[in-house]
NUTIDO-623589 format. One line per 5 residues: number of its first residue (from 1); their letters; for each residue x, y, z of N, C-alpha, C, O. Coordinates in pm, 1 decimal. Layout:
N
NUM) A) X,Y,Z,X,Y,Z,X,Y,Z,X,Y,Z; ... .
REM end
This chain:
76
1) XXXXX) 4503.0,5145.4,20855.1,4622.1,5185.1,20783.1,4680.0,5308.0,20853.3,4607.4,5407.1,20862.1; 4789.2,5310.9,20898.1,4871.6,5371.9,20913.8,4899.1,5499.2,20845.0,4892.5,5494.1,20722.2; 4930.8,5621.2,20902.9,5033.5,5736.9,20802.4,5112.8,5726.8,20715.6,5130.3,5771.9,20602.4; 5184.2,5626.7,20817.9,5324.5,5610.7,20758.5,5317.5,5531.6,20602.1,5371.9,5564.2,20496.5; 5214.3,5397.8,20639.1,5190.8,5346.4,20502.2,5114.4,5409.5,20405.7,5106.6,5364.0,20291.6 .
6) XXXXX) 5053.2,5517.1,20443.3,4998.0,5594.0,20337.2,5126.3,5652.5,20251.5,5150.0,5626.8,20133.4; 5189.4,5721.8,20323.1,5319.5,5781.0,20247.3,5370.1,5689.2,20197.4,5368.0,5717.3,20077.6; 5440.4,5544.5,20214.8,5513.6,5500.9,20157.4,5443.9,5436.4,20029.0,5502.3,5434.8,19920.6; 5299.9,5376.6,20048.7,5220.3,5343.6,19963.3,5203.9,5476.0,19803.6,5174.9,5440.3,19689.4; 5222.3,5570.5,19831.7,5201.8,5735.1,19773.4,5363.3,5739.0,19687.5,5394.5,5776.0,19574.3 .
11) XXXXX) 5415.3,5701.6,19763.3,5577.4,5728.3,19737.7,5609.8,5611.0,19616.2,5654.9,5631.9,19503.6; 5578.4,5505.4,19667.1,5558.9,5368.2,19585.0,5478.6,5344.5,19445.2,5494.7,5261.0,19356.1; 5380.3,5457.4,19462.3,5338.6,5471.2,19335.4,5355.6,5552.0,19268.2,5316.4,5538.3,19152.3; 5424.7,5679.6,19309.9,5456.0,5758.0,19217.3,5588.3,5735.2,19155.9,5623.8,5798.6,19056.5; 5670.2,5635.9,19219.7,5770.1,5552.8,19146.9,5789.0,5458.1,19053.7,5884.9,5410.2,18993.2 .
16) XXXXX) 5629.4,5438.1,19059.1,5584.7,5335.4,18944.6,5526.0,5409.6,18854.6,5478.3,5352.5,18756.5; 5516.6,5541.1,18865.6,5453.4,5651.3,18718.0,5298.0,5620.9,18761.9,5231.7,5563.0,18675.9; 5257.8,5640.4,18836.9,5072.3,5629.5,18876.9,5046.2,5754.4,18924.8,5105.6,5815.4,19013.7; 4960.2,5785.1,18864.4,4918.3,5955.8,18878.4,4809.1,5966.0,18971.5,4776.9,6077.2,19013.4; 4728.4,5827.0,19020.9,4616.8,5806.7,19126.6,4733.2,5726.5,19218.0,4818.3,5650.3,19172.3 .
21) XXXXX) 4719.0,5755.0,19326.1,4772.6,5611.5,19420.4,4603.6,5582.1,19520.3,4533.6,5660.0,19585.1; 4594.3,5472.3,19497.5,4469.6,5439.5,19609.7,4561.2,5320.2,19698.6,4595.3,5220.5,19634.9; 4594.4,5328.7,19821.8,4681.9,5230.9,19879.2,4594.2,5127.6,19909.0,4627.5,5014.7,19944.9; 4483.7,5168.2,19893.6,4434.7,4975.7,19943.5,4277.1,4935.9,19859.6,4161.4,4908.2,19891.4; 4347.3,4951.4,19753.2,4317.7,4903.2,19619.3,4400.6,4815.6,19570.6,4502.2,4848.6,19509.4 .
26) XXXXX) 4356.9,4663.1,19598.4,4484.9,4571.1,19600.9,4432.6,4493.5,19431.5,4496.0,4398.2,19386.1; 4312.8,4553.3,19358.1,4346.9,4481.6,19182.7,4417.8,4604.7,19099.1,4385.6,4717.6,19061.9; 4536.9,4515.1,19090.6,4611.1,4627.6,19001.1,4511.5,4674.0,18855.8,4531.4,4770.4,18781.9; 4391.6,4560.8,18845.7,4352.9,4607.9,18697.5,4260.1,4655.6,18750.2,4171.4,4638.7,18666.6; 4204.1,4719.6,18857.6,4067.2,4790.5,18833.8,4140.2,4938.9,18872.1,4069.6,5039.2,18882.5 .
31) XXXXX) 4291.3,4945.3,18892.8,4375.5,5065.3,18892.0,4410.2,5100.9,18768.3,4440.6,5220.1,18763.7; 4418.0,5044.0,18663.8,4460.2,5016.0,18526.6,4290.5,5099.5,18429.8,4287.8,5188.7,18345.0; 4167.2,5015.0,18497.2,4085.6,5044.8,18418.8,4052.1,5217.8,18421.3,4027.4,5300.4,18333.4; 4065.9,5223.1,18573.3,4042.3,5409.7,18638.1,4144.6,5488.1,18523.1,4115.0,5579.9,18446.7; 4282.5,5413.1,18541.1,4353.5,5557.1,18482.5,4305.5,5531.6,18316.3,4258.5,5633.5,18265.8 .
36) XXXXX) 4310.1,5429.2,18239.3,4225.0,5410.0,18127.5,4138.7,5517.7,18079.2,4142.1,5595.3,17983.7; 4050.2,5493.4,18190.0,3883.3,5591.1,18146.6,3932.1,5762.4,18188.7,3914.6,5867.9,18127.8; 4014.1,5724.4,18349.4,4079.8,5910.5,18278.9,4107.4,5951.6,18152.2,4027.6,6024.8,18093.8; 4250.9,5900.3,18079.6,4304.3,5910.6,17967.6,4197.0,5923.8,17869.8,4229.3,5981.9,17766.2; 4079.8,5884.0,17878.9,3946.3,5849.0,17758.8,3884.3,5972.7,17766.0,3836.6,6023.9,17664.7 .
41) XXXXX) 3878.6,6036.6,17895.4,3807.6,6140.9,17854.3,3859.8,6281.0,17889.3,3785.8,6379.1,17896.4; 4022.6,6284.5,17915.5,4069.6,6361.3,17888.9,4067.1,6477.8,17831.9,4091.8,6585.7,17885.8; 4028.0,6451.9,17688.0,3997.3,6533.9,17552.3,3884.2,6619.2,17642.0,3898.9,6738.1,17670.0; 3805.7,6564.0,17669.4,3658.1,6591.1,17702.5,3640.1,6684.9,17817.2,3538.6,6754.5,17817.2; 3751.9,6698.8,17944.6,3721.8,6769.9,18027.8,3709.2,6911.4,18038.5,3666.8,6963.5,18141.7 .
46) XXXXX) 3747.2,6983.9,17926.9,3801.6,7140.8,17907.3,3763.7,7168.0,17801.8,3860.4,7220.6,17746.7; 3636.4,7165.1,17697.8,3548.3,7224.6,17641.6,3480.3,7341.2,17665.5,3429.7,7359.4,17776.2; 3473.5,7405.3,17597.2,3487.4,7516.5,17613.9,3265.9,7583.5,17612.9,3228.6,7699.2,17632.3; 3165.9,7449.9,17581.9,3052.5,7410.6,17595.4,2992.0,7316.5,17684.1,3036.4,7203.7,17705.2; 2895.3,7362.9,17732.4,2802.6,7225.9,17812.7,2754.8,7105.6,17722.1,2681.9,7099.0,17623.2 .
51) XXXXX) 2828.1,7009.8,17798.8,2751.4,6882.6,17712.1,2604.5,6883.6,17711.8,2532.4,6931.3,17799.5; 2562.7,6816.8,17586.3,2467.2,6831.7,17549.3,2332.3,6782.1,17681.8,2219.3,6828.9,17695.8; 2394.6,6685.7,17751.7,2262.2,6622.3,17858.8,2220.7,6690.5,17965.7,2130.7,6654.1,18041.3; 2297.5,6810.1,17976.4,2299.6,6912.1,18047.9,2206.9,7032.5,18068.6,2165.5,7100.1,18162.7; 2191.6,7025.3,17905.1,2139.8,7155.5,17844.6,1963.3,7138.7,17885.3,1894.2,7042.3,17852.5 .
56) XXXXX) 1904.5,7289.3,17983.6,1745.3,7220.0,18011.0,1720.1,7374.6,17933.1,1774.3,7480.0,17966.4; 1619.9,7354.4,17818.0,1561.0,7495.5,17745.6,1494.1,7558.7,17846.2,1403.8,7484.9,17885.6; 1497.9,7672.3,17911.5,1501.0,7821.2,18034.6,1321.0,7812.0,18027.5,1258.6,7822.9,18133.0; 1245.1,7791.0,17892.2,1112.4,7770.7,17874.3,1038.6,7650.1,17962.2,936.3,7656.0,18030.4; 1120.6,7548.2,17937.7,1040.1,7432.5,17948.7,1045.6,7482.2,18155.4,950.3,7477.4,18233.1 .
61) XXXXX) 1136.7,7508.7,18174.9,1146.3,7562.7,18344.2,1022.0,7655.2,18395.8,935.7,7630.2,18479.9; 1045.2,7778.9,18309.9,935.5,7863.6,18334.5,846.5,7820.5,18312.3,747.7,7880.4,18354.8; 829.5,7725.3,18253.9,639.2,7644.9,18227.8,661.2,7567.2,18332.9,590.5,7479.0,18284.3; 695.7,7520.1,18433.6,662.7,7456.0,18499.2,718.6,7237.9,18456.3,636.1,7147.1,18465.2; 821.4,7223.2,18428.3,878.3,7104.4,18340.8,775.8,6998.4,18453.7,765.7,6997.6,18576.3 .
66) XXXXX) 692.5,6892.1,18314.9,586.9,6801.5,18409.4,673.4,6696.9,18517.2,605.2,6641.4,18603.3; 830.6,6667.2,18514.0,871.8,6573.7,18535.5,918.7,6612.0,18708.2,916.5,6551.8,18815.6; 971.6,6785.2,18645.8,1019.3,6834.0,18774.7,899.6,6843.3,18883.8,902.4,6824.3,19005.4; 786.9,6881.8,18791.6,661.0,6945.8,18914.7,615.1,6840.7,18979.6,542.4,6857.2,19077.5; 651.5,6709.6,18933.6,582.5,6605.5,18994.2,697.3,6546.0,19084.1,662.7,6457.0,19161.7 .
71) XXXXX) 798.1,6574.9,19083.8,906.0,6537.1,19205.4,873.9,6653.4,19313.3,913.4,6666.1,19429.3; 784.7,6737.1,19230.7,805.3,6865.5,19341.0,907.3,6968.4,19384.7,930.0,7033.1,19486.9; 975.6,6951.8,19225.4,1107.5,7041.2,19227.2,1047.1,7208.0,19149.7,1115.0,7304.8,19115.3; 931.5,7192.1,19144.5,913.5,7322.2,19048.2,708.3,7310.8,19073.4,624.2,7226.9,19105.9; 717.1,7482.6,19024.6,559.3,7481.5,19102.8,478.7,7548.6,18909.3,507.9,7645.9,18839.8 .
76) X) 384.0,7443.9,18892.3,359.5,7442.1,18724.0,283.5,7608.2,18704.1,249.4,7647.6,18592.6 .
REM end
């Protein structure tokens, strides 16, 4: 692909109101499903907290966590 068709591909979609352009992404619905699941979690990006799956208790670290020490990410 070309420059040039990048731009016009870019140009082409922002004329069609598409806030992603991927130019050679040729199913319009798996372009449809992306901006979808943006819009879905929208709400979600600018919380002002860590989601919860995130959260590791500072203890279970300093003990040595059995899951980490056995990947060898942490010394028990």
């Amino acid at each position: 692909m070309e420059p040039e068709d990048l731009v016009d591909a870019a140009l082409a979609g922002f004329d069609a109101g598409e806030t992603v352009t991927i130019p050679s992404l040729a199913d319009e619905s798996a372009r449809k499903a992306l901006q979808a699941a943006r819009i879905a979690m929208a709400s979600s990006l600018s919380r002002r907290d860590v989601a919860p799956r995130y959260l590791v208790p500072a203890a279970s670290l300093r003990a040595g966590d059995v899951s980490l020490a056995a990947a060898g990410s942490a010394t028990p």
